[in-house]
Structure formats: structure tokens, C-alpha cells
N, C-alpha and C positions, 0 to 999 in steps of 0.2 A: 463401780460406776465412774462417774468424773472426778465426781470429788476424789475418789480415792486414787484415782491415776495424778490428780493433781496434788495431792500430797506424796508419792510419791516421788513426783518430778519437786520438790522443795524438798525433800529427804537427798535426792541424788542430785542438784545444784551443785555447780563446777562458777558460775560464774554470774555477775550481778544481773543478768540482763535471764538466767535462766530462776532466778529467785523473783524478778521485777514481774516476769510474764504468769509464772507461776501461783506465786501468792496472788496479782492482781484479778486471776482467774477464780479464784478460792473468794473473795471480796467483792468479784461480781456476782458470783452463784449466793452470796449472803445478802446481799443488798436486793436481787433480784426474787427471792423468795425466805419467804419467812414460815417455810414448814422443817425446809431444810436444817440438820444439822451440818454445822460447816463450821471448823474449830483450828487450831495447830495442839494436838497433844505437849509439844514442846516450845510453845511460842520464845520463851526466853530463850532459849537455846538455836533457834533458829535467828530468833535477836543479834544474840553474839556472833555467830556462824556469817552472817552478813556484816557485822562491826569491827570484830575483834580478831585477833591471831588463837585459834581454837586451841591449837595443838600444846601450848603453853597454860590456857586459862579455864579450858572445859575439859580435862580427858576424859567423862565419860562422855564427851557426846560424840557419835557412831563416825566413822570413818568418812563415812560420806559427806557427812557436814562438814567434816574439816574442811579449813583456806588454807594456804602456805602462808602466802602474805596477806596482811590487811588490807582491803580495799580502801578505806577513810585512809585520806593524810592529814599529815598535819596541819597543812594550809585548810582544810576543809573541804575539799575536791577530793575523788573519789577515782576509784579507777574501774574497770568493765568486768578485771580477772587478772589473777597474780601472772599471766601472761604476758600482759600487754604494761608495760612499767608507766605509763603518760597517765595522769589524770587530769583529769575536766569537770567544769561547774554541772557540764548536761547530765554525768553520770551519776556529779552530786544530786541532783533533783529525782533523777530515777531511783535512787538509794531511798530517799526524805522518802518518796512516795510509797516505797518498797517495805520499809520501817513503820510508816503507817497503818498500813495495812497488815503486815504483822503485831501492830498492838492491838489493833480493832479484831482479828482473830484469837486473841489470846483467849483464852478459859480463868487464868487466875490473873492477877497483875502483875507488870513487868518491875522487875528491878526501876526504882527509881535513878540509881546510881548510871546505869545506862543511859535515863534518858537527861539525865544532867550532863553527861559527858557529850550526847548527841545535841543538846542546846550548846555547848562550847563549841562543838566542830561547826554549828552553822553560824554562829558570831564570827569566827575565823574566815567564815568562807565569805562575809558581808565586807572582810577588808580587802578582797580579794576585788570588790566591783569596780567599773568602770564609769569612767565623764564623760558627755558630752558636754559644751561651752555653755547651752544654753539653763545647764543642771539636770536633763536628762540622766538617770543611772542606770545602765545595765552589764548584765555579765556574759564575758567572752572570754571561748578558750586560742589559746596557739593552733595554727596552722602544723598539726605533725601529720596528719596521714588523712588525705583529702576525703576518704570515703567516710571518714566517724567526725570531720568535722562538718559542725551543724550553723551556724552563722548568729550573731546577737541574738535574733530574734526568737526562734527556737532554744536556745541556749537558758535567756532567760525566762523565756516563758516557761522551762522545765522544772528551773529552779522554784520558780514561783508558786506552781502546780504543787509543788512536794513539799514546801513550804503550809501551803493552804491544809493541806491532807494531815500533814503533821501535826499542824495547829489544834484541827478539829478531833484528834483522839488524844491530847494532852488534856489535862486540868489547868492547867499551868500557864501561866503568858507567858509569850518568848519572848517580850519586851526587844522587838525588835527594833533601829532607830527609825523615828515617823519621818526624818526628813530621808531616811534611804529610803523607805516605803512611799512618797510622795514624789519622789525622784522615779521611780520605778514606773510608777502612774505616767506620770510626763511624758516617759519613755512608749508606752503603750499606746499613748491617747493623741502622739506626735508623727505617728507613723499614720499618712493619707493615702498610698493606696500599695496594699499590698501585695508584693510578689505573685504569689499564686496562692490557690485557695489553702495549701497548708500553715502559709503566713497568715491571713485573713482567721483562718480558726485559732493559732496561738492566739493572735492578738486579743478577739473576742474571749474567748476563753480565758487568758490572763485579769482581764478587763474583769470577767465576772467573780474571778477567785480575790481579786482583791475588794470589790464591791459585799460580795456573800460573808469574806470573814473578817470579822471586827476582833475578836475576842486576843487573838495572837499579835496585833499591833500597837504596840503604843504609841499615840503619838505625839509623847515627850510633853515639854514644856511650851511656855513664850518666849521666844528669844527675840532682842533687838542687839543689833548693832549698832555702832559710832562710829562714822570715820570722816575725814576733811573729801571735800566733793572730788579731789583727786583719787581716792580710799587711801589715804596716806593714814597713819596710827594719830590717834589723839592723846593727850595728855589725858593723868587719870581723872575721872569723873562719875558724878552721879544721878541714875538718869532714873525718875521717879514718872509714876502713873498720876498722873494729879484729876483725872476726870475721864470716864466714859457717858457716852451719850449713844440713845436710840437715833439713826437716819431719819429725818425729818422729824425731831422732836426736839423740843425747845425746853422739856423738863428739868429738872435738875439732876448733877449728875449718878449714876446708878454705882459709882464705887468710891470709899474712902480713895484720899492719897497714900500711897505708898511705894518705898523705894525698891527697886529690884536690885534681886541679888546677883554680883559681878563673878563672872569664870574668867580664873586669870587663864586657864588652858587655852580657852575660845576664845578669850577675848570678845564675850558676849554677855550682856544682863538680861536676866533671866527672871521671869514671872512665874513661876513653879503651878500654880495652881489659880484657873481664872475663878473672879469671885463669883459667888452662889448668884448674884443679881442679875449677871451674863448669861441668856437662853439664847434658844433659835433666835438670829434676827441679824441684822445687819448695826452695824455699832461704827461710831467714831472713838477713837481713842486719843486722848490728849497726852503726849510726854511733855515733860520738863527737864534739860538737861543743865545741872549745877556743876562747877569744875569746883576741883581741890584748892585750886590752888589761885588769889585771887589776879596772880597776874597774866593769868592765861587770859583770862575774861577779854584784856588789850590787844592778845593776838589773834584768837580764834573768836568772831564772831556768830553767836550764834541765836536765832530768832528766841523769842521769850516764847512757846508753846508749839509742838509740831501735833500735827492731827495725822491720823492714819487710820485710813477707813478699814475696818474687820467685817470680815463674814462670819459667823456660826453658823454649823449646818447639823442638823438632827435631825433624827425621824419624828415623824411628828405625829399622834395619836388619832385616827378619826373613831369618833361614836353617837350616840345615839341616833344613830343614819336610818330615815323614815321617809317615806312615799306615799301619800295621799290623796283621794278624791274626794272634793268638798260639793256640798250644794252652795249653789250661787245665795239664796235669799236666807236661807238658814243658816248657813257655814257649818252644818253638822257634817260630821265626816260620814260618809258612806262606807266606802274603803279604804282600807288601811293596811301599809306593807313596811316589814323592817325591812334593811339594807344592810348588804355584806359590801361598802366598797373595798375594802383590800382582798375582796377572794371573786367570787364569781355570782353574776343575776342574771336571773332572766325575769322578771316581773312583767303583768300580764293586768295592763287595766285598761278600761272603757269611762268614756266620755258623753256629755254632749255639750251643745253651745252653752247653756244654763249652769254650769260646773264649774267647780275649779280645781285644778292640780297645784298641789304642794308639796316642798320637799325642802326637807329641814336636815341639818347634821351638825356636829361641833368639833370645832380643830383645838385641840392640844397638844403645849410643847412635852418634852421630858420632864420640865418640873412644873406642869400642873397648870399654866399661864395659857393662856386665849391663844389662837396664832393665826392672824391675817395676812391667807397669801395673795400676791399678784393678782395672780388669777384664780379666778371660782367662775366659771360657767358651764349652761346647761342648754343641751344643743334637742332638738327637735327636727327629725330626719323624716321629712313623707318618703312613702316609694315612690312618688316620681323623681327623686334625687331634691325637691328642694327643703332646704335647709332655712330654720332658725336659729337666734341662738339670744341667749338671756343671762343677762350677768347677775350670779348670787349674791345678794348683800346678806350685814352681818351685824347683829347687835352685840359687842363683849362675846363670848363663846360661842351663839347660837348663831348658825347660818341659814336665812331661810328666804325661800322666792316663792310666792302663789300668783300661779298663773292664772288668768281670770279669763277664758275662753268665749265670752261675750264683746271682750273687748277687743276681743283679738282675730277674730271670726276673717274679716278684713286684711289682716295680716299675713294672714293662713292663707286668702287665697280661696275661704269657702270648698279651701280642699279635704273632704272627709277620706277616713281609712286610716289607715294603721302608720306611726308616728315612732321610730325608733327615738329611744333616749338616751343621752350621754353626755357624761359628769367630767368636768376638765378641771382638776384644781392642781394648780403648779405655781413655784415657788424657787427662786435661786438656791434659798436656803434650806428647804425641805428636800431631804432627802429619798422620802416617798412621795413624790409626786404622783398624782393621779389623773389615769385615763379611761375612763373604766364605762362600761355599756351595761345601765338599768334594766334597759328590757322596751318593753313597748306599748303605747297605749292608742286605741283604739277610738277615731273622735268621730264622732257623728254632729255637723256641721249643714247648716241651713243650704238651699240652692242659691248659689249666684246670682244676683242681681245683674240683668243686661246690661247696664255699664261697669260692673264690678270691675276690678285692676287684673288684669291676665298674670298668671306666674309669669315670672323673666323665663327666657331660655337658655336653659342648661348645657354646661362649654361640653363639648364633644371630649369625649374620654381619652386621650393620646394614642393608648395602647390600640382601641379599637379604629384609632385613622392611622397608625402608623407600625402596629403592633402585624403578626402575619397574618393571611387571608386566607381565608377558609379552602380547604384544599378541592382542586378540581379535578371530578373524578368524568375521565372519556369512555365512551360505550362507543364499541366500535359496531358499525352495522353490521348484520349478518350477512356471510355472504352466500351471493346468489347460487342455486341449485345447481348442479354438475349436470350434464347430459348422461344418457347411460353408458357406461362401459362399452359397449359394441360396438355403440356410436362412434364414439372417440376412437375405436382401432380400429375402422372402416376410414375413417379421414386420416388416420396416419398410414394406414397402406396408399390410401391415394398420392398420398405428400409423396412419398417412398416411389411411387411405380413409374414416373420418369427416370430415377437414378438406376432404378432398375435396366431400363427400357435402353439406357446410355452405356451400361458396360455389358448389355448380351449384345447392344450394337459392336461396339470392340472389337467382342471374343471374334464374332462372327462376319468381321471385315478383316480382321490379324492388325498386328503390330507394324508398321512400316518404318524400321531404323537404320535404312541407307544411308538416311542423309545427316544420320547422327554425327559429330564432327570426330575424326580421328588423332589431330594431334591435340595435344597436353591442352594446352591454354583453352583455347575451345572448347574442350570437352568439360573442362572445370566450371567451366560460365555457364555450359548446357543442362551442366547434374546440380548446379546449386540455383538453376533458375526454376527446374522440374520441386528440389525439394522444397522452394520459396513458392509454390504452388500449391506444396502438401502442408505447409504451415499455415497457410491461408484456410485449407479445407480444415485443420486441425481446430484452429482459431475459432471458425464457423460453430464448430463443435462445442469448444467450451463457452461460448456465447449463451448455447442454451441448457449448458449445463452448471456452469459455477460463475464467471462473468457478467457483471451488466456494463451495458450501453459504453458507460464512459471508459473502463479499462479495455473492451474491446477496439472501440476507435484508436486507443493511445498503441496499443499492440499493434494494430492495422497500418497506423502510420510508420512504425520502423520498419515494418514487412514491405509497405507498398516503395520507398525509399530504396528498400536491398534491389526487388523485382526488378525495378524501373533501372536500376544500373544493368545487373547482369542482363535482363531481359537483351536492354539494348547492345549489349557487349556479342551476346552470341546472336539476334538478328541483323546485325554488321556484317558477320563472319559467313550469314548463310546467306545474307546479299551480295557481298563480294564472292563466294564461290559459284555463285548460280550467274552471276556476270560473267566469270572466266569461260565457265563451261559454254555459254553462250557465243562468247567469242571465239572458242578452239571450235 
């Protein structure tokens, strides 16, 4: 079957690009079905055969896996096939991906040794990236043979891809750098309109490999820098944390003082780990910069405390997410429904004016703390397109809004029927922001009052004024009944029996060509006036066979031009001799 023709095309691989298609085909039939057996009996060994120089390191493994050369270099870049000597970051990432997917088939586990050599060769290939001014990082290869070069974008987006893939079938963190991974970001998130849809899909696609995988990124510590506002070097010093503060809060501060540690490599002070008091949220940070030496103080002026606003961002917990309908005079709940906001609802409730809807949930950070975002509202959708919309409030943990449908009856519109729902809670710092559609409930709502408020009216939908219009389909009338056959060649003889009537006249008078001209010039202007006659009947002809109207006439015109000359050339000729003869 396939599988087995696909292992054997990874048995007979020649080159990276017949391992990359191969394996990745073996990795979709695994992912796509979960009856199948789908394996590499030799995954190590096909490991190597993609990594390593065979012919020195595996001799048992079968002729066919042999490489000559190794694909990896030493920079980290890759090459297609011991063919082709150039390598490139694109082939790198087709490799990372290739290597992936050959550990995710494995049966036993692979040599760790391999894949600590394969962490070294992608460190290698991360010094290989490139700047833009604004901090921007991506990677690009040389311009050697126009048809395999791929452009930044593609380029890095490959590496990226194969990076992610790798990530996700290791144990292990690649402790990759956060600010080369943040630069990378930049790089994605900086490009406005792309190329054409194959850029558009890198991007997107990049975009979500770096969103989806956390686990392969580190990202490092806190660094601060020091420099004079020219970024000239400062003298040595010491630059301490002396206070963090929540954004709009006036508490006291949430972390001891303490100094950061100085990297004389970077030339940067470094915060190695934020304190435990630090969650989602937005934060001021207060430094303190102390110099060594106390006669700097006299040359380099520097403010007694700099603040620096910080973001945290995390994902942030939602739970006991509930949906209910209360009685107005009672408050007993009638019905009651839990909520999946981070997966998918369709909830299904009914109303009337005398009721109330409620709807409670609780936000938490990573470490267990309340978390009020921005925004929290909850939208009420009639099907005539008008919209409400109500802002959640929130006591410490619990977020909750009852709607009191009595009161609101007026607001609505007194418009009954079915009421879609939808929960918007968003956040700078919340990483999972939510948009997410309840379901819908169903109000039964009193008649309007004759001076009741009219809904507003609803903006016209763009698409449907300016989007395309409905396609118009012509029905051509039938047309009308033919006469009978007989008919019609009884009126075409008729048509016919003067032309008839005209050459038995001819036959039966004769030809009379005395007076046809005998010398040269004359005779020439007679017989091209005769065939400007027979082009004209020829004309006629194709008029009501293959010509209409307007190429006829245009024909007609160069004919009746020719005519009208020779015509007159040889009725000259047969005026002047019918004079002569006249006179002798």
C-alpha cells in the first residue's frame, strides 16, 4: 500500500528533499489516522543517513541510505544533496522538519547524542541570522542559483516551521535566545501586505508556530542597559531594583530592593528571575542607578529614580463559567447551564419579561491571583441585526452581570424572539483573550406600546451595496414558426425564374461581340470591367451567405471605385470609335 511504497522511497532517498517529502508523507498518514500502523523500522539509522556521513559511522546500514557527503555543515545550514555543494538556512528548516518527523516515527528512542549534536548545529545556524535597523531578525540565504533561491520570508519562515516541529517531539528545551525569538516576531508581525498568497501563508503560519509553541523558547532573563543619551559607555556602576508597582495603584511596593547582576560581555545588568509577587498585569518598575566611583556623580548627571512601565503577559485561567435563568420575584433559578468558554456552546434558553438572565465566571492568573481585564462584555444579538451590549462587573474573582428583563423590556425595543449571546473579555495582557458565542436565548417580551421608541435603523451592509449583484439570467423568446418547406421552395423558384427568364433570353438572342475592342489597352479596360461585374454578382452571393450588411457595403465600395474608372475608360473608347465610324 502507501505506506509501504513510502517507506520504501525513505529506504531509496538520494537527497534531502526525497527524505523531507517522504517521511512527511508517512507523518501525515500518522496524524491522519489512528488505526494505522505507521513506524520507520530503522528510525535511528535513517536519523543518521539524513545527519551524518553513513559510509564511516553506520556500515551496517543498507547501500541505499548511504550519503557521500553530509548534508549539515558546519555553520548550521544544510544542503538539498551531496550534489549540489551550496547550502542554505531554507534547507536547514526542511531538514529540522524532516528530523522531526523521523523522531515522531520512531518505535524505540533515538540516540540522544544525535539530538544534542542536532541542538548544536541549530545554535550555529542562530549566528548565522540577520538585522534589520529597527531589530527586526530574519534569515537569508546568498543569491547562487535563482531557481532555489527563496527570499527572507519563505526562508525564514522555513527555518521556523522546523524549528517548531523539532521543538514539539524533543523533551528537552532548546533554550533558544528570547530576544532572537522576539526579533523574529517583529519580523513577521512587520510585514503589511504581502506578496502574494504564498507570503501571506508563511507569515500566518510562522505567526501561529511561534504563538502554539512555548515550551522550546526561553525567553532569558531582564536586562537593562546604561548609557550617556548619546549611547556613549558609562563609567562602572550599580543599578538596583528599588520598587515595583501595580498601574494605577498607590500600594506599596510588591518587591524587596535588590541589585542586578552586571555582564561585563554585554555590558548589561541583568535580573535573572522576576520575583514570585510579579503576575499578569501591567507594572512600573523603579531603578536606581549608584556609580562606583564617587566623582562620576560631578560628571554624569543622573535623575534619583527612573520608572519603566512593564507589561506581563500570561494565559489566564477562566472557570466556573455558568448561565442562568432566574425568576424576577423569587430569584430561584429555573435554569441552569455550565460554560465551556475556551472550547465551543451552543446553549439554548427561554425567557420572559418577568425573568432574569445571569451569568457569572472567574478569571485567574498563573499563580492563583483574581485578574481584571479591560474589557468583559456581553452582547445580545436579535435577528433583526439590533444589538445590545452590557458590561461585566466584578467582585475579587467572581465576574457576574444579571440581567433584569423587566427593566429592560424598553430597551429591547419590546422586540421578542431569539437573542444570540456573546462574551468579549480582552486584555493587553491576557494572552487568551476571549470571543466566544454562548448560544442563544429565546425572550418573550410584552406588545409595544403606541408610542413605544422604534429600533434605530440598521447601516446597510457594504458587501450587499457594493459587493456583486445577483447574476442576470436572459431568456430569449421563442422564435416564431417556420412556413412549410414547399412553401419556402415555391417562393425561391419564383425569386430564381426571372434570372432564369434572363439567360434563356441570351442563349436565344446570341452573343453580339463585334464591337468588342480589338487593340491591347481597350480590350484590358473591357475584360476587367466584365470581371468588376462578376465580382459584384459574386459579392451579392456572399452577402446572403457568409457577410453581413456592413462588410458588404465596405467590399461594394472598393468595387464600385474600380467599376466607375475602367467602366469610364472603355465607354470613352466606344464613344470615340462610334464617332469615327460616324464621320467616315
Amino acid at each position: 500500500g502507501i505506506i509501504s511504497r513510502l517507506n520504501a522511497a525513505v529506504s531509496g532517498a538520494s537527497s534531502l528533499l526525497d527524505f523531507y517529502y517522504s517521511v512527511g508523507g508517512l507523518v501525515l498518514i500518522k496524524d491522519q489516522s489512528s488505526e494505522a500502523d505507521v513506524h520507520l523500522a530503522d528510525a535511528e539509522g535513517v536519523f543518521r543517513s539524513v545527519k551524518i556521513y553513513l559510509g564511516r559511522l553506520r556500515p551496517t546500514i543498507s547501500v541505499e541510505l548511504a550519503v557521500d557527503v553530509a548534508f549539515s555543515q558546519s555553520d548550521g545550514r544544510w544542503r538539498y544533496s551531496s550534489n549540489n555543494p551550496e547550502s542554505s538556512a531554507f534547507a536547514a528548516g526542511i531538514a529540522l522538519e524532516t528530523l522531526a518527523g523521523i523522531v515522531s516515527l520512531a518505535s524505540s528512542e533515538i540516540d540522544q547524542s544525535l539530538i544534542s549534536t542536532l541542538k548544536n548545529d541549530i545554535i550555529k545556524l542562530f549566528d548565522s541570522i540577520e538585522k534589520y535597523d529597527d531589530g527586526a531578525l530574519y534569515f537569508d540565504d546568498k543569491l547562487v542559483d535563482g531557481h532555489e533561491y527563496q527570499g527572507p520570508l519563505s526562508t525564514t519562515s522555513s527555518v521556523l516551521r522546523g524549528l517548531t516541529a523539532f521543538a514539539a517531539v524533543t523533551a528537552e528545551n532548546l533554550n533558544l535566545p528570547g530576544d532572537k525569538m522576539l526579533g523574529l516576531a517583529k519580523f513577521f508581525l512587520g510585514i503589511c501586505v504581502p506578496g502574494d498568497a504564498k507570503d501571506f501563508f508563511n507569515q500566518i503560519d510562522s505567526l501561529a508556530c511561534l504563538e502554539s509553541n512555548r515550551q522550546g523558547f526561553s525567553l532569558g532573563s531582564f536586562n537593562v542597559g546604561v548609557s550617556t543619551v548619546l549611547g556613549s559607555e558609562v563609567p562602572s556602576l550599580t543599578v538596583k531594583l528599588v520598587g515595583a508597582f501595580s498601574s494605577g495603584s498607590k500600594d506599596a511596593s510588591l518587591v524587596e530592593s535588590q541589585e542586578l547582576n552586571f555582564d561585563k560581555t554585554s555590558g548589561l545588568h541583568i535580573l535573572n528571575d522576576l520575583p514570585k509577587s510579579i503576575d499578569v498585569g501591567s507594572y512600573t518598575f523603579v531603578f536606581e542607578v549608584v556609580f562606583h566611583e564617587p566623582e562620576h556623580e560631578e560628571v554624569y548627571f543622573m535623575g534619583s529614580q527612573t520608572k519603566v512601565p512593564i507589561s506581563v503577559t500570561g494565559l489566564i485561567k477562566v472557570e466556573n463559567s455558568e448561565i442562568a435563568v432566574l425568576d424576577s420575584d423569587l430569584g430561584s433559578i429555573e435554569s441552569q447551564k455550565k460554560l465551556d468558554l475556551a472550547g465551543k456552546n451552543a446553549i439554548s434558553l427561554s425567557a420572559n419579561h418577568l425573568q432574569k438572565l445571569r451569568l457569572s465566571f472567574q478569571l485567574t492568573t498563573p499563580h492563583g491571583r483574581s485578574f481584571k481585564p479591560h474589557q468583559a462584555f456581553l452582547k445580545l444579538r436579535h435577528e433583526s441585526k439590533v444589538e445590545h451590549i452590557f458590561v461585566v462587573g466584578n467582585s475579587g474573582k467572581q465576574f457576574e452581570i444579571v440581567l433584569n428583563f423587566l427593566g429592560l423590556v424598553e430597551k429591547f425595543f419590546y422586540l421578542s424572539g431569539k437573542y444570540d449571546m456573546e462574551l468579549t473579555i480582552g486584555d493587553a495582557a491576557m494572552e487568551n483573550s476571549l470571543l466566544v458565542a454562548i448560544g442563544h436565548i429565546e425572550l418573550d417580551l410584552p406588545e409595544a406600546p403606541e408610542k413605544a421608541p422604534r429600533p434605530p435603523p440598521q447601516p446597510v451592509d457594504p458587501y450587499s451595496r457594493y459587493g456583486p449583484k445577483a447574476e442576470i439570467t436572459h431568456i430569449f423568446r421563442a422564435p416564431e414558426k417556420r412556413p412549410p418547406q414547399e412553401l419556402s421552395l415555391a417562393f425561391l423558384g419564383l425569386t430564381i425564374l426571372p434570372l432564369l427568364g434572363f439567360l434563356i433570353g441570351l442563349l436565344r438572342l446570341g452573343v453580339n461581340l463585334k464591337n468588342f475592342p480589338t487593340k491591347p489597352v481597350p480590350a484590358t479596360f473591357a475584360v476587367l470591367f466584365h470581371v468588376g461585374i462578376g465580382a459584384v454578382l459574386l459579392l451579392y452571393v456572399f452577402f446572403w451567405v457568409k457577410l453581413d450588411l456592413f462588410q458588404t457595403l465596405k467590399l461594394l465600395g472598393f468595387l464600385g471605385v474600380f467599376l466607375v474608372f475602367v467602366g469610364h475608360r472603355i465607354l470613352s473608347h466606344l464613344a470615340a470609335a462610334s464617332a469615327k465610324l460616324k464621320s467616315a
